[in-house]
N, C-alpha and C positions, 0 to 999 in steps of 0.2 A: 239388529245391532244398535241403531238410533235409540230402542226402546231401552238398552239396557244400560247405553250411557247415558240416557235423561233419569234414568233410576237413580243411578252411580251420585247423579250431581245434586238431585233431592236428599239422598242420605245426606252426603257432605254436608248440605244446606243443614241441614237437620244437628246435624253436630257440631259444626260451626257457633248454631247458634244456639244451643245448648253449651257447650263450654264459655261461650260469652253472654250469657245470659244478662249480665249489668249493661251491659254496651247499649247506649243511646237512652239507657234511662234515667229519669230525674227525680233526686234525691234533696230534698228540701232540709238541711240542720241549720235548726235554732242552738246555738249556745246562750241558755239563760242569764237574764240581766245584762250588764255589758259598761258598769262603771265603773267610779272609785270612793264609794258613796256611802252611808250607814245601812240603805236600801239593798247592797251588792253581798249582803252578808260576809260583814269582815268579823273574824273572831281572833280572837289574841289565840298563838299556841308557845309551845316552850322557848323559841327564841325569838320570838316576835311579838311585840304590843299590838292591840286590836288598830287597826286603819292603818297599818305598814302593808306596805305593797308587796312587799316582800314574800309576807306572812300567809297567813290564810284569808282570801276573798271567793268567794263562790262564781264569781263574772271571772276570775282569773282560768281555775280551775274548770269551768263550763269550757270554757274558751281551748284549752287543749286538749280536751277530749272530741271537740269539733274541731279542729284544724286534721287530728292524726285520723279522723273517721273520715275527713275530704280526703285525704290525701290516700288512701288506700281504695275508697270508690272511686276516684279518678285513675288509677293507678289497674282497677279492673273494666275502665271503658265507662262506668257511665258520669254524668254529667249534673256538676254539685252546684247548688244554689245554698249561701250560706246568709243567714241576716245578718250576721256582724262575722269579720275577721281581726278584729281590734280590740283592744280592754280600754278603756278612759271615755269611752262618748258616751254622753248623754243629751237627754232632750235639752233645748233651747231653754232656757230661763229656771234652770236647775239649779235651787240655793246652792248646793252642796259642789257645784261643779268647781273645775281647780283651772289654770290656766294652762294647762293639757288637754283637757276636754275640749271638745269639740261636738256642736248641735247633731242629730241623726241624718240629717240633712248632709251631709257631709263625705264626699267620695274621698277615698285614700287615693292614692297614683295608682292604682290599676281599674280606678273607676268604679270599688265595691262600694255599694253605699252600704252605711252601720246605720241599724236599725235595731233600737230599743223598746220603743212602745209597741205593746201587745197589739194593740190594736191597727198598728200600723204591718207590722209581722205576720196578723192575720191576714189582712188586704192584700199583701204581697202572697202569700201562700196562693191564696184564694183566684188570683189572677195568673200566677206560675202554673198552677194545675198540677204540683210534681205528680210521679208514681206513688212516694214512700215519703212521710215528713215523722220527723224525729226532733222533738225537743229534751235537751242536756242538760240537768241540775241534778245538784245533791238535795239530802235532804236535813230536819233539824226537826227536835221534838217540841220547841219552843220551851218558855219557860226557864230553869236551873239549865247552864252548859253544863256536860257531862254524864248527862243521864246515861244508863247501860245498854242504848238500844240503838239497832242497826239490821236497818232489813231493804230489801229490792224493791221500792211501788212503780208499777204505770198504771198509768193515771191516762185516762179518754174521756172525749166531750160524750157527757149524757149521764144517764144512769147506768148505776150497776147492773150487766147483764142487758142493758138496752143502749149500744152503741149509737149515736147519733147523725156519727160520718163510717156510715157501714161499712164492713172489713176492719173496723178499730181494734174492735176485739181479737179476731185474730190475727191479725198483727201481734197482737202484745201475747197472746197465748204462746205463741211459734217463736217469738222474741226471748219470753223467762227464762225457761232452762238454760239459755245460751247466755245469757248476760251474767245471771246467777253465779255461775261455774266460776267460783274465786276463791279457791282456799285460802288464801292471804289475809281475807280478814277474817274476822268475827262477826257473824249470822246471829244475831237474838231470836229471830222468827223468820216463818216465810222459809218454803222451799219448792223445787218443782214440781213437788206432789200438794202442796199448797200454797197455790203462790196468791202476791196481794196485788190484783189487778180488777181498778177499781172503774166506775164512772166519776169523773169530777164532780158533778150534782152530788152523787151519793156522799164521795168521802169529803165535803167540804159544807157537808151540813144544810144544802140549800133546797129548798121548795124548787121541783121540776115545773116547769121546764126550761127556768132560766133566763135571766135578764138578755133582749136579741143585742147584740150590736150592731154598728152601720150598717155592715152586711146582710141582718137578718136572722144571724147565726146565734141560736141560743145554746147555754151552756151555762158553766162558772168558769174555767180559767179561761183566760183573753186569748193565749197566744195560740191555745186548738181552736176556735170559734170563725170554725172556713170549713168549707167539702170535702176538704183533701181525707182519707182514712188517714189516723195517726196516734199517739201517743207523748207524753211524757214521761221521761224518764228520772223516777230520783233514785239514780243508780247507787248511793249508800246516803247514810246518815253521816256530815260531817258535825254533827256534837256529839258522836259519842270519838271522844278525842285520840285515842291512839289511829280512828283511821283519818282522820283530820292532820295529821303526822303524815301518814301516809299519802292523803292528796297533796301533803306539798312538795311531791315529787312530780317531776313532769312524765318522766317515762311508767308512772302507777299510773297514770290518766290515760295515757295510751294503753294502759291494759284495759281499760275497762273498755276504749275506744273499739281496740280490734275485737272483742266480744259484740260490741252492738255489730261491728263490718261482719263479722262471721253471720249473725242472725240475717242479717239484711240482702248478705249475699244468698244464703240457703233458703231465703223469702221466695227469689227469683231462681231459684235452680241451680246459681253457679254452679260455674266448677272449683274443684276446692284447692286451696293452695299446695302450691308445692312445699312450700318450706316451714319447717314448724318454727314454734319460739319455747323459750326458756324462760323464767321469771321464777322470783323467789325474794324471800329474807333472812336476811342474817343477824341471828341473835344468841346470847348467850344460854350455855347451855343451864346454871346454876344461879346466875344471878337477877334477882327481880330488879324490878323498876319502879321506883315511886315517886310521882312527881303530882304538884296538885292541877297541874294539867295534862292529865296522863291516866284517868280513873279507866279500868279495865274490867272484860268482863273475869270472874275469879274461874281462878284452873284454865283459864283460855291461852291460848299462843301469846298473848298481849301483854300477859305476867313476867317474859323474859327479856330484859336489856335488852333494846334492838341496838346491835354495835356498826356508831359511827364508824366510817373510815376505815372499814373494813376494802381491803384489796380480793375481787372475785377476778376468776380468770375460767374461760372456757376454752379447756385443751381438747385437742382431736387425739386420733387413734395412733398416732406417729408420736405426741407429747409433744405436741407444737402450739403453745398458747393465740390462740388465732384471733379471741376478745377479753377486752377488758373492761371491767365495771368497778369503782371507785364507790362505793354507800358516801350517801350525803349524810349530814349533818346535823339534818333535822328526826332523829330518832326515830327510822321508822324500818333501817336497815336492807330498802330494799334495792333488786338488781335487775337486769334482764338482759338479754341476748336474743333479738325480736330477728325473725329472716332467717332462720339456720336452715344450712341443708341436711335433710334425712339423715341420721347416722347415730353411732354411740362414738359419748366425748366422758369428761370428765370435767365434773365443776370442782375448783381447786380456790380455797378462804384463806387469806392470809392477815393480820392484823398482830401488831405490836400487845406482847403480852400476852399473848393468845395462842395456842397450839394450832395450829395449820391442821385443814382437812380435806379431804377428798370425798369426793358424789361422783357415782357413775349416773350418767343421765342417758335416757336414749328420745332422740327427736322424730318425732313423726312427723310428718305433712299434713297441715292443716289442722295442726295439735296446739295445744299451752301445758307443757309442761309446769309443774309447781315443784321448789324444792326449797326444802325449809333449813340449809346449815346451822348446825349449834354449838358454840365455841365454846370449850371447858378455859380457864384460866390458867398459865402456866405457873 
């Protein structure tokens, strides 16, 4: 009898700790850059001049893609180490710094210290020893803004095909298809049958095996150059500008956030969520868009007025509007309804001028739903 209740409590253990597979482990995110500076990639978009805070900054947008990635791995038990939780800090003796700024040096009231230099971000990895370290930026083609291209890189220390902090690679292999998964935008290249995952030596043109830093650790970019297996993430192209639109949504960052949480979780076996999400844009069904900061790719989703100020509601099976989503302002039309439970609802568009529609949608757990409303003109 003893034997088969010590059985009994083994399984339990066993499933316990497979359904909490995240619990006690540490999870390293860097959100890229972390100023207000010409270095933090500010670009003017259609209601915003270049260096409005407002507008578009790459440290801004880094920055809520890692806040809503903590807050969902903590939220599944394990234990987030972030180098910055703040946008404005820069290093000490920063021409460009404003009187908001503050040195790296520098703890908020709950005693995070913000950490901007690579090299200091490296050291701090390097001594944390997380499980899993993820760094968060977009990307840019340099050159003319506006080029027509937009695709998924990670990016590891070493050479292509010769990971340097082994497990990098796979990591990022096991990571693509999940991040990928975004019908919302516009893909130029790159899919999960060919994805673009690189070594930093390779795709940054440098003679292997790389300048070492303090540490030892050779490479080309700074802020992988520690033991930890890892990655970078330029989880889109913000010049090619309708999705640059679209990062200046906070809750589009959070999508792309819960996509890295999904990878990161199914790294370590979780268990998968109960409650699915919703997300989508809204845009006309007839009318283009032309703006000279607005260039799209042609025939693509990007060609239709994304309509401001469109009123989204998500009804249940009774006709009981249970959420509401207001489209911002900044032309990019989008909405989401993140945490729904399982079921079929009905997503319901209302906007002045515009004929009212209806979407049956049905949520699964552990799902993202995409739904793309298209308004005809009354």
């Amino acid at each position: 009898m003893k034997r088969i209740a010590s059985l009994l409590l083994i399984i339990a253990a066993i499933s316990i700790s497979a359904s909490g597979a995240l619990k006690g482990k540490v999870i390293y995110v860097n959100p890229g850059h972390g100023g207000w500076t010409a270095n933090d990639r500010p670009i003017a978009t259609i209601n915003h001049e270049v260096m409005d805070t407002l507008g578009f900054f790459e440290t801004k947008t880094n920055l809520w893609k890692g806040l809503e990635l903590r807050r969902r791995l903590e939220k599944a038990g394990a234990r987030v180490v972030m180098s910055r939780t703040r946008n404005g800090y820069v290093t000490a003796g920063q021409k460009n710094a404003t009187a908001l700024d503050r040195p790296e040096t520098y703890c908020d009231e709950n005693g995070q210290q913000q950490l901007t230099t690579l090299q200091t971000i490296a050291m701090n990895v390097d001594s944390v020893n997380p499980d899993y370290f993820i760094s968060l930026h977009s990307n840019a083609t340099g050159g003319d803004d506006g080029k027509l291209c937009n695709y998924l890189v990670l990016v590891y220390r070493g050479e292509t095909g010769n990971d340097y902090a082994k497990g990098s690679i796979a990591r990022a292999e096991q990571a693509y298809p999940i991040i990928w998964d975004n019908p919302l935008t516009v893909w130029t290249s790159s899919s999960p049958e060919k994805p673009f995952i690189t070594g930093d030596l390779t795709w940054m043109g440098a003679t292997p095996p790389g300048n070492p830093n303090a540490l030892g650790y050779k490479g080309y970019l700074g802020v992988l150059k520690h033991r930890v297996p890892c990655f970078l993430a330029e989880g889109s192209f913000h010049s090619y500008q309708p999705e640059r639109q679209r990062l200046l949504n906070r809750d589009y960052c959070r999508f792309e956030a819960l996509r890295f949480y999904h990878a990161i979780n199914a790294w370590f076996g979780g268990k998968p969520d109960k409650e699915g999400h919703i997300v989508g844009t809204v845009k006309s069904a007839t009318e283009h868009f032309e703006h000279p900061l607005y260039k799209y790719v042609k025939d693509s989703d990007d060609q239709w007025l994304p309509i401001n100020g469109a009123m989204v509601y998500l009804v249940n099976r009774d006709g009981v509007k249970v959420r509401g989503y207001h489209t911002d302002g900044e032309y990019n039309g989008f909405f989401s309804f993140y945490d729904v439970k399982p079921g079929k609802y009905t997503v319901m568009v209302e906007k002045p001028g515009y004929e009212s529609i209806t979407m049956p949608v049905v949520v699964k757990g552990n799902e993202i739903t995409c739904v793309k409303p298209r308004m005809n003109k009354k």
